[in-house]
N, CA, C and O atoms as a GROMACS GRO file, in nm:
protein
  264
    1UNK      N    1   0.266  -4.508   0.764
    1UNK     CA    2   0.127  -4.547   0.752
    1UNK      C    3   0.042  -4.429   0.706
    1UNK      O    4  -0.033  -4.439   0.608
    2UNK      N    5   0.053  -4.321   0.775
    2UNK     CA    6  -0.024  -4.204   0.728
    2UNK      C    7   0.011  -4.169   0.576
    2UNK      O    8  -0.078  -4.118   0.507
    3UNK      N    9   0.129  -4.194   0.524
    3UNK     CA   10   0.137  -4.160   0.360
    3UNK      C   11   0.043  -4.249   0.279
    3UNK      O   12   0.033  -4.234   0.157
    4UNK      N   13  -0.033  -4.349   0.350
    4UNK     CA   14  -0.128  -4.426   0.254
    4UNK      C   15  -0.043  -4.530   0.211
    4UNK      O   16  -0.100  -4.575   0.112
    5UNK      N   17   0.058  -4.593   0.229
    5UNK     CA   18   0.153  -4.738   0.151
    5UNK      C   19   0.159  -4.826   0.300
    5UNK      O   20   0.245  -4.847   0.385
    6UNK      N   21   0.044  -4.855   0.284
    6UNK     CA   22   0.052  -4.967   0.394
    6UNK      C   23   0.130  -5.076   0.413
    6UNK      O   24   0.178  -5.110   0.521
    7UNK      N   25   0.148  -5.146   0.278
    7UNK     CA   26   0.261  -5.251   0.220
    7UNK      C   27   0.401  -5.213   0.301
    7UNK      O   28   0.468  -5.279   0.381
    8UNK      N   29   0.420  -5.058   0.237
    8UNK     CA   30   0.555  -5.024   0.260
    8UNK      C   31   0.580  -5.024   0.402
    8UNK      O   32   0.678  -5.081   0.448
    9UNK      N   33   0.488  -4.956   0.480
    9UNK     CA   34   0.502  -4.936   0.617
    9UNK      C   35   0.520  -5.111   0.708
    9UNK      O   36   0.576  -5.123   0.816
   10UNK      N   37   0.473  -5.196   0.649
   10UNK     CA   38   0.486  -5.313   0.696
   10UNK      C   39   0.624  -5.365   0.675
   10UNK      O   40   0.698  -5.404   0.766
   11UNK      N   41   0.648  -5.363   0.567
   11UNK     CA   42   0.791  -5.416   0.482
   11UNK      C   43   0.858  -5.368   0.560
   11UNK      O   44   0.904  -5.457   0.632
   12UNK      N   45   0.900  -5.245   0.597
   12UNK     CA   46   0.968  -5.147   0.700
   12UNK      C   47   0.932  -5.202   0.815
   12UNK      O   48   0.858  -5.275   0.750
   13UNK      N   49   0.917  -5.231   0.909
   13UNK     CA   50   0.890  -5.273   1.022
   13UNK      C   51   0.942  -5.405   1.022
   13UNK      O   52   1.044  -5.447   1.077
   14UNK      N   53   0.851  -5.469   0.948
   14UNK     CA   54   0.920  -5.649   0.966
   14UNK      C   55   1.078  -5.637   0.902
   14UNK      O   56   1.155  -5.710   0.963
   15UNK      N   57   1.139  -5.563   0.797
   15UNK     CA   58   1.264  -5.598   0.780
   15UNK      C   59   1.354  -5.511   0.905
   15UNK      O   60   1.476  -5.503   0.895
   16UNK      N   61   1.281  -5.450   1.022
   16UNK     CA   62   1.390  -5.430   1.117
   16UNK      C   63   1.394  -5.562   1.240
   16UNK      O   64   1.446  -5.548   1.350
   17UNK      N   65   1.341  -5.664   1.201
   17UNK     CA   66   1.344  -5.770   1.285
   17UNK      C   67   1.325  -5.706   1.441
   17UNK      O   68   1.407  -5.727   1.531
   18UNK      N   69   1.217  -5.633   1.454
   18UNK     CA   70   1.212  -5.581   1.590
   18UNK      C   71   0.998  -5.581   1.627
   18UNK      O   72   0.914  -5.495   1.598
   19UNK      N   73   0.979  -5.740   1.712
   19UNK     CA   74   0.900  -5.721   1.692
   19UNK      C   75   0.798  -5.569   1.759
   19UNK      O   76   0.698  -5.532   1.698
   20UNK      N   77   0.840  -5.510   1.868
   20UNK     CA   78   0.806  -5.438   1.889
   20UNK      C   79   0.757  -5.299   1.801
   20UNK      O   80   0.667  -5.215   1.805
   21UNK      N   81   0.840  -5.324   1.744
   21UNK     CA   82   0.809  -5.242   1.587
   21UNK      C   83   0.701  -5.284   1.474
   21UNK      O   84   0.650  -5.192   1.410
   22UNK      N   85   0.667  -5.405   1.449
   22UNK     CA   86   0.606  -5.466   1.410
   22UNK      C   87   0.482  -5.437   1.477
   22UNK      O   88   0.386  -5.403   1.408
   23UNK      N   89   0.469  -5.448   1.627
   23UNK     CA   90   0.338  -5.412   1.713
   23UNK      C   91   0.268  -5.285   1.682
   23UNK      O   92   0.149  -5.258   1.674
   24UNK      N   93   0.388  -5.205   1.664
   24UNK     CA   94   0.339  -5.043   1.630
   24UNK      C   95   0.286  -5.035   1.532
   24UNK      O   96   0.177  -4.978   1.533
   25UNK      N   97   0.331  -5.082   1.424
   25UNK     CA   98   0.184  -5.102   1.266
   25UNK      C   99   0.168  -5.161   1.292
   25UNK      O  100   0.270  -5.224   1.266
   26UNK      N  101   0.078  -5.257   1.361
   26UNK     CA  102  -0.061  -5.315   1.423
   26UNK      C  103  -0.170  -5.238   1.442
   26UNK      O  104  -0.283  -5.229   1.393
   27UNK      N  105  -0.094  -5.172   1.544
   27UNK     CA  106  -0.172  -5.078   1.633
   27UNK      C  107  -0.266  -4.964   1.550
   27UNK      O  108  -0.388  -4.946   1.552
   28UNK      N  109  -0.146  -4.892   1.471
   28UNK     CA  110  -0.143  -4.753   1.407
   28UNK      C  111  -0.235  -4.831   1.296
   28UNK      O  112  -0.338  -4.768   1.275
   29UNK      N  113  -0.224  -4.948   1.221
   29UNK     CA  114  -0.349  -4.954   1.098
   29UNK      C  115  -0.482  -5.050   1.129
   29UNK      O  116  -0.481  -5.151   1.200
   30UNK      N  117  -0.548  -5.017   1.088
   30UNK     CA  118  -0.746  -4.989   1.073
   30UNK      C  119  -0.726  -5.177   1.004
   30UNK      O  120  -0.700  -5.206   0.888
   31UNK      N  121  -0.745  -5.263   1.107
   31UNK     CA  122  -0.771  -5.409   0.980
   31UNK      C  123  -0.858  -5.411   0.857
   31UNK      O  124  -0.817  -5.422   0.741
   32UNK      N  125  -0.977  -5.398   0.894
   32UNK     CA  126  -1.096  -5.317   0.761
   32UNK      C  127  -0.970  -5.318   0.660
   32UNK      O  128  -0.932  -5.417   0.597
   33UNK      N  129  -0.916  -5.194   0.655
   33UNK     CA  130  -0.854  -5.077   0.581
   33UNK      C  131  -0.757  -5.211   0.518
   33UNK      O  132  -0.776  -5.246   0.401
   34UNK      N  133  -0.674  -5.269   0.586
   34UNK     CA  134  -0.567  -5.325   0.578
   34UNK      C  135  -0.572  -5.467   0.501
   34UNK      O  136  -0.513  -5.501   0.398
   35UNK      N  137  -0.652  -5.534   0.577
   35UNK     CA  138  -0.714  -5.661   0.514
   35UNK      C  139  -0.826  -5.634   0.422
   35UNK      O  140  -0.837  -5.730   0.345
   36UNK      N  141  -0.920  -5.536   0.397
   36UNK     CA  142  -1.040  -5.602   0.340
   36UNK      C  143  -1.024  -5.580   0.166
   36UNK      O  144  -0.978  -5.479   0.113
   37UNK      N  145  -1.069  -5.689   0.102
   37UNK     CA  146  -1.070  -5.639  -0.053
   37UNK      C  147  -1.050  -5.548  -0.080
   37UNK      O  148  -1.145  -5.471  -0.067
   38UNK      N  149  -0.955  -5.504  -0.120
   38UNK     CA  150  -0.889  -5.584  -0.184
   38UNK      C  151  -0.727  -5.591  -0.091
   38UNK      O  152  -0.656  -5.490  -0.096
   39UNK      N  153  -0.691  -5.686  -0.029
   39UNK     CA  154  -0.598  -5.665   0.091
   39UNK      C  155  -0.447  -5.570   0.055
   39UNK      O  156  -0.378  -5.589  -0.046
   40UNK      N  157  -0.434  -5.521   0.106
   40UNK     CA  158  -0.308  -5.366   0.099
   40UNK      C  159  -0.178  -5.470   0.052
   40UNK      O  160  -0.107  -5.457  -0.047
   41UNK      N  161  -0.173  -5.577   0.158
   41UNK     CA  162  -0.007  -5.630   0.180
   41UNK      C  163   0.003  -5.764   0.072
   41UNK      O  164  -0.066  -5.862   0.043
   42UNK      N  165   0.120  -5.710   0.037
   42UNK     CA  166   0.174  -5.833  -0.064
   42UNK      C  167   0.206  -5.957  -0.018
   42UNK      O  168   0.258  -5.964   0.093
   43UNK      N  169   0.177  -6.087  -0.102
   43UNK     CA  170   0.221  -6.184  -0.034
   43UNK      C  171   0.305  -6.197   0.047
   43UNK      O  172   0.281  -6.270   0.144
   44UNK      N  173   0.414  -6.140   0.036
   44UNK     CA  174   0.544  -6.188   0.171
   44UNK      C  175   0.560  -6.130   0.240
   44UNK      O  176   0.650  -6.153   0.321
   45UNK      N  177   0.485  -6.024   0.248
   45UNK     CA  178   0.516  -5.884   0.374
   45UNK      C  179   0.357  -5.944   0.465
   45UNK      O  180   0.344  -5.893   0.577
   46UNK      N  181   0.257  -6.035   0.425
   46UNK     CA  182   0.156  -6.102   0.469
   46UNK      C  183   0.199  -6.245   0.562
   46UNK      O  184   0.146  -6.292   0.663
   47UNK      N  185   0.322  -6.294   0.480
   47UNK     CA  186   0.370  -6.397   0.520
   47UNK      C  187   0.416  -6.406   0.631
   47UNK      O  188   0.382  -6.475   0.727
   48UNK      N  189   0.568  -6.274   0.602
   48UNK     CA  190   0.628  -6.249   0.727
   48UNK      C  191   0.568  -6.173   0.869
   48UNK      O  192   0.633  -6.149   0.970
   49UNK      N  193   0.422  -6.144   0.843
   49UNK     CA  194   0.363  -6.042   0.947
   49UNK      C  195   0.297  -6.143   1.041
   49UNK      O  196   0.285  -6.111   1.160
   50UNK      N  197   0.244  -6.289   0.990
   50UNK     CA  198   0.173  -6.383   1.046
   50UNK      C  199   0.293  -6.458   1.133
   50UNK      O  200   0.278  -6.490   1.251
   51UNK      N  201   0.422  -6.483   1.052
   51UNK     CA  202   0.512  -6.543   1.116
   51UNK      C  203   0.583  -6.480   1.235
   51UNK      O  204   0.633  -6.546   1.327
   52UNK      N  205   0.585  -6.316   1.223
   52UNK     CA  206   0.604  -6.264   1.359
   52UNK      C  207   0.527  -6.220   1.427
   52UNK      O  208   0.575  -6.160   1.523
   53UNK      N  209   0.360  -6.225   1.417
   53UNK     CA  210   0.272  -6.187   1.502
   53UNK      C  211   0.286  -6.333   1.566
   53UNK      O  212   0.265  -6.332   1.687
   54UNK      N  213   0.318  -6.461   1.510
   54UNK     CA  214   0.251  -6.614   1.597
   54UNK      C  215   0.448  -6.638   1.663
   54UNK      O  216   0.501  -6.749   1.674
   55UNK      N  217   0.503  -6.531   1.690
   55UNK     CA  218   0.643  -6.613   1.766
   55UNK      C  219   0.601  -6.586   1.911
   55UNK      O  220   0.626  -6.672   1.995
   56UNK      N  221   0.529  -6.455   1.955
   56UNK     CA  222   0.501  -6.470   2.078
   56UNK      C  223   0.337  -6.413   2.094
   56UNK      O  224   0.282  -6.303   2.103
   57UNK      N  225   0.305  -6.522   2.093
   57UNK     CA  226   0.134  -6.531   2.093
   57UNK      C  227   0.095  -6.483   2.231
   57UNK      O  228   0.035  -6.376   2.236
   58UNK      N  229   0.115  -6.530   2.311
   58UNK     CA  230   0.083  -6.492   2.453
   58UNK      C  231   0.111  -6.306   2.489
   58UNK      O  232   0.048  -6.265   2.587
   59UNK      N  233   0.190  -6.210   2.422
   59UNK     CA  234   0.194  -6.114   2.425
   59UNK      C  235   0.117  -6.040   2.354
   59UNK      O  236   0.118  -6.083   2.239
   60UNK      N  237   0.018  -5.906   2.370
   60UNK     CA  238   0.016  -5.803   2.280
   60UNK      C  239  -0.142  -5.925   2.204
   60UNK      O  240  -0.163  -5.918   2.082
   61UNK      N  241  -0.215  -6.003   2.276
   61UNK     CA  242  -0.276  -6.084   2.166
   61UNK      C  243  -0.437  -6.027   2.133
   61UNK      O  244  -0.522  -6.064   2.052
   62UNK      N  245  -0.435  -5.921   2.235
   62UNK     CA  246  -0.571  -5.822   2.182
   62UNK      C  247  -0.551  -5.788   2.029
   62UNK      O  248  -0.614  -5.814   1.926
   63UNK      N  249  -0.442  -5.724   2.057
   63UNK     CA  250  -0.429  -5.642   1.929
   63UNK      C  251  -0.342  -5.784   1.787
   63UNK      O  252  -0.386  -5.781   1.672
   64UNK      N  253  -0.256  -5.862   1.815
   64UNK     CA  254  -0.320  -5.988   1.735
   64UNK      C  255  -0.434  -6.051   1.701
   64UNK      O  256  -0.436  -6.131   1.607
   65UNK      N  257  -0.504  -6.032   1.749
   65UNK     CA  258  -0.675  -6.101   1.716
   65UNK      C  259  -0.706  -5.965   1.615
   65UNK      O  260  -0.709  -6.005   1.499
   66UNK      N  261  -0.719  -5.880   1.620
   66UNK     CA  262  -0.810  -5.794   1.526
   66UNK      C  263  -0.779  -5.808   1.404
   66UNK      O  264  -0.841  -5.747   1.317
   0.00000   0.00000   0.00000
């Protein structure tokens, strides 16, 4: 995340199928930064980030909402 490839840092995370890992770039990136116009993440690294932030909703859902 700190090298500035936000994309990449996501891609990396979701392809270790570990959501806990996934939580950690949550955490570590700025939504603003991440989402706003023009949004960082490519369609499927967007796709797959929604599909493993909504498998366990009830956990971690502070930091899902932002």
């Amino acid at each position: 995340m700190s090298g500035g490839d936000v994309n990449g840092a996501f891609q990396l995370a979701l392809s270790a199928s570990d959501l806990a890992l996934v939580m950690c770039a949550c955490r570590a990136a700025e939504p603003a930064h991440v989402f706003g116009p023009p949004c960082k993440l490519k369609q499927h690294v967007l796709l797959s980030l929604v599909q493993q932030l909504g498998a366990d909703m009830p956990r971690d859902t502070v930091v899902k909402h932002r």
